[in-house]
N, C-alpha and C positions, 0 to 999 in steps of 0.2 A: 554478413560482416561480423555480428557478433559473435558468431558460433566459429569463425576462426578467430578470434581473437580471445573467446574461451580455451581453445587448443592451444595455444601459444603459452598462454599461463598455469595450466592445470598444471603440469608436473612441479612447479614450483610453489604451485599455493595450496595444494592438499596438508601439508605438516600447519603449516598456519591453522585451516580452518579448523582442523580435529581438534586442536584444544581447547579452541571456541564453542565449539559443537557438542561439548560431551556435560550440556547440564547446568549452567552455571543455577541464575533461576531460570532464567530461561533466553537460551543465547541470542544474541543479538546481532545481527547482520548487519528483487519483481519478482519480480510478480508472478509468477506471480500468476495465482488463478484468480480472478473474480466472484464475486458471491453471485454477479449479475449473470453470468454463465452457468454456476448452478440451477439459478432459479427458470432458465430457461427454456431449460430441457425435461421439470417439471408437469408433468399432466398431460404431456402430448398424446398419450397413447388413450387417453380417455373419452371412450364414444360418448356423444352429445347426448344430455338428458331430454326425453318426448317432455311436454309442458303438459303441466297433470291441468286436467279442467275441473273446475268447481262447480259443483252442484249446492242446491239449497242444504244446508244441514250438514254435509260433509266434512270431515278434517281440514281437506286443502282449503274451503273454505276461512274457515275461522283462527288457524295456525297462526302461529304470531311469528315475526319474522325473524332471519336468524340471525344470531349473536354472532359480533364479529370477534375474532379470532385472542384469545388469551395474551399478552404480551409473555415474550418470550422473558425464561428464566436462566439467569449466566451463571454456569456454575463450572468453578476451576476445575481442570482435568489433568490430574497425574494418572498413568495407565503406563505399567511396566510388563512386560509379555519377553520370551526368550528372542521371538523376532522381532520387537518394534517397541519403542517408548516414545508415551506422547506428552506434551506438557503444555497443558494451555490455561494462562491467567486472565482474570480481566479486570479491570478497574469499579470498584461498588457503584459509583455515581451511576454508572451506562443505565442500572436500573431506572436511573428517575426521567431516563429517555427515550422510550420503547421502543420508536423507530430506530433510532441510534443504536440503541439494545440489536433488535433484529438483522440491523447491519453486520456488527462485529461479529452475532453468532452465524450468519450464514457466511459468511468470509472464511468465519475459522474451520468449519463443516466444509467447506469445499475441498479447503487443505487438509481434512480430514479423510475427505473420502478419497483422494487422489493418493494418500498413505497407505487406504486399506485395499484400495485397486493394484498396489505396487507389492503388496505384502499377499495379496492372493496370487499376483503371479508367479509367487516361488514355488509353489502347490506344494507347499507342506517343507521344502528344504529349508534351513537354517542360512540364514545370510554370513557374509564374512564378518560382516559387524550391523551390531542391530539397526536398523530402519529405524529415523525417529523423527517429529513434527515436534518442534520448539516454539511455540506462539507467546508472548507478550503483548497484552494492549495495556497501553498506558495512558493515563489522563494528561494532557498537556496543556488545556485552557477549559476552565471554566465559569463564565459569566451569565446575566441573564441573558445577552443576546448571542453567542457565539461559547459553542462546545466544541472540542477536538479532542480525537483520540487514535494516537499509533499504534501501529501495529508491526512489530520486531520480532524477528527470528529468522528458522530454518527448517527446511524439509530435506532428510537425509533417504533418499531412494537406491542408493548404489551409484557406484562410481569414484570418482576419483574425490569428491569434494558432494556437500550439501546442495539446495538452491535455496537462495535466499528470498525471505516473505516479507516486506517491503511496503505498507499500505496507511493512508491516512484521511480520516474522516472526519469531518467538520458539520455541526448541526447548529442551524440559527434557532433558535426554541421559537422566539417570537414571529418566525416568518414560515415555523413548524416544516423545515424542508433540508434535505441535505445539500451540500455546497460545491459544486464539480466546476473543473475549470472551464469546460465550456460556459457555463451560465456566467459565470465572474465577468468571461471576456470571450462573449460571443462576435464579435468582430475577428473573423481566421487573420484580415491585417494587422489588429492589435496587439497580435503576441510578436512581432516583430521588434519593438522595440526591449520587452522580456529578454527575448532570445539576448539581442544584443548585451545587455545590463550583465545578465545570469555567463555569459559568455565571457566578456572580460572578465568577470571579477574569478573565473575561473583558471581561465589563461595567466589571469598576474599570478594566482597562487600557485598554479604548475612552471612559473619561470621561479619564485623564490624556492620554490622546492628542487628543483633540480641546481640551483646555487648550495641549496644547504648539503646536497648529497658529491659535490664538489665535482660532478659532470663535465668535461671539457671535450672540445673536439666534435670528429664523427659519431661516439657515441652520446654524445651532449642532442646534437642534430636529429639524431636519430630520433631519442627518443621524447625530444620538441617534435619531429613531425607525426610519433602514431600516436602519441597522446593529445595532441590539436587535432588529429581527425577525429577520436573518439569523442571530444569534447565539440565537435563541430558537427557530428552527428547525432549526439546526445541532447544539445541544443538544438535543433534546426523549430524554425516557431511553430511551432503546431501542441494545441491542448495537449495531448495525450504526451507529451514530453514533460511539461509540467503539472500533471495531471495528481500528482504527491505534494500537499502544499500542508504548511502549518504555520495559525496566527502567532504574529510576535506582537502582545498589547502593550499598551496606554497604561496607566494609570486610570486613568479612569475611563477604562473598558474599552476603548476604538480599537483598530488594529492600525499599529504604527510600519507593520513589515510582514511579509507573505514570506517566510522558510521554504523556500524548491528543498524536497527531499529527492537527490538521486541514487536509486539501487545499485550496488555493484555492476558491473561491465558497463553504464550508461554511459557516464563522462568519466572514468578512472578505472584501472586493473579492478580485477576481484581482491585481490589483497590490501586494497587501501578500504574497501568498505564502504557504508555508504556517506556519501558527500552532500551540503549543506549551501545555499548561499540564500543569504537573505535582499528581498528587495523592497525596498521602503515603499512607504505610502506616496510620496511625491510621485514614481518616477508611475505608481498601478492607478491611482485618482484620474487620469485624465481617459484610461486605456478601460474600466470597470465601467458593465454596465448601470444605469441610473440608479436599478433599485439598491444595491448594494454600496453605494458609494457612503452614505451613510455610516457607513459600518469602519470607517476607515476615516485617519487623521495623522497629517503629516505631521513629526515631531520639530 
């Protein structure tokens, strides 16, 4: 469904995106490749190691066991080439969160390597206009209990237009874990009433919008019914729909509202970009599993 409703808009949204696309600091838009896909196509090929046996006096004996792995080091990436420009920022604080650290860099190295997979398949020819990977992460909360941080941009492979990179990560320090919607609301019937909330508040804002654009008629109808499908399939309650969320706090510190980030073609054309609704503590407190409830407070 998406992929014809990509084709429906492409000829009209490539002048748009190009002058989005060409560098601001770094342009701003799914998914959207996963870091969890990269990691796990890692080491497959690798024959199982025989178990050394110890004897008295021997190394394997008395060897001391091994250091676990350096925390990774984020470091901005401007990389200009005739085929391909990359630009990837990240916010300092990530340091003081390793795991969190590790996250955003294997995120961004996916979208890295899927540029240079796209760039080897030219074998050596010059594109019509350069290949390029746009990344921003940004800091968006930071407390002792609750960390979050976006991730905005573009991946330009050829074509008519970019794909947009779309992603957001949330670290509790104190519970030392990352935050996925399944874990929030492991109940599959609890995103039902989400769905609903996220849904309205969607719907009213695409009936005041097609008022402001002075819509009348069959094509008023029209385009109230493919954009209530697209937002009625964008919605439908399942995690991975809402699976892009960012805290909106408290004063002092809770989270008063969960931010759905939806990517381009989810619920809206590619040309509106990506779309926001916020859903309060009231309506997530009853639907959040126990351990996490804590972490929230209705205003």
């Amino acid at each position: 469904m998406r992929a014809r409703l990509c084709g429906r808009f492409e000829s009209i949204l490539f002048p748009t995106f190009r002058h989005e696309r060409l560098f601001p600091k770094v342009a701003r838009v799914v998914p959207l490749v996963l870091s969890l896909a990269l990691l796990a196509g890692c080491g497959r090929g690798d024959a199982p190691q025989a178990p050394v046996a110890a004897t008295p006096g021997t190394a394997a004996e008395t060897a001391a066991p091994a250091s676990p792995a350096a925390p990774v080091e984020l470091k901005d990436v401007i990389e200009t080439t005739p085929g391909y420009i990359v630009g990837i920022s990240y916010p300092q604080m990530a340091a003081d969160y390793p795991p969190l650290a590790q996250a955003l860099h294997d995120y961004a190295e996916a979208a890295r390597a899927d540029l240079m997979k796209a760039v080897a398949g030219l074998n050596g020819e010059k594109p019509r206009a350069p290949y390029d990977l746009s990344l921003q992460f940004t800091r968006v909360v930071e407390t002792p209990r609750v960390v979050a941080v976006a991730a905005d941009g573009s991946s330009y492979l050829g074509g008519a237009h970019g794909m947009p990179l779309v992603e957001r990560f949330v670290w509790l320090p104190q519970m030392q874990q990352m935050l996925a919607a399944e874990q929030l609301i492991p109940d599959a019937g609890n995103w039902k009433p989400v769905s609903a909330y996220v849904r309205e508040q969607l719907m009213t804002a695409l009936s005041g919008q097609l008022d402001d654009e002075a819509l009348e008629g069959d094509v008023r109808s029209e385009q109230l019914r493919f954009r209530s499908r697209m937002i009625d399939e964008g919605t439908a309650p399942e995690p991975k729909n809402f699976a892009r969320f960012e805290p909106v706090m408290n004063a002092d510190g809770s989270i008063r509202a969960l931010r759905i980030v939806f990517p381009p073609y989810q619920v809206a054309p590619y040309v509106e970009g990506t779309r926001t609704v916020d859903v309060p503590a009231q309506v997530l407190l009853p639907l959040v599993a126990s351990e996490y409830k804590a972490l929230f407070r209705a205003g």
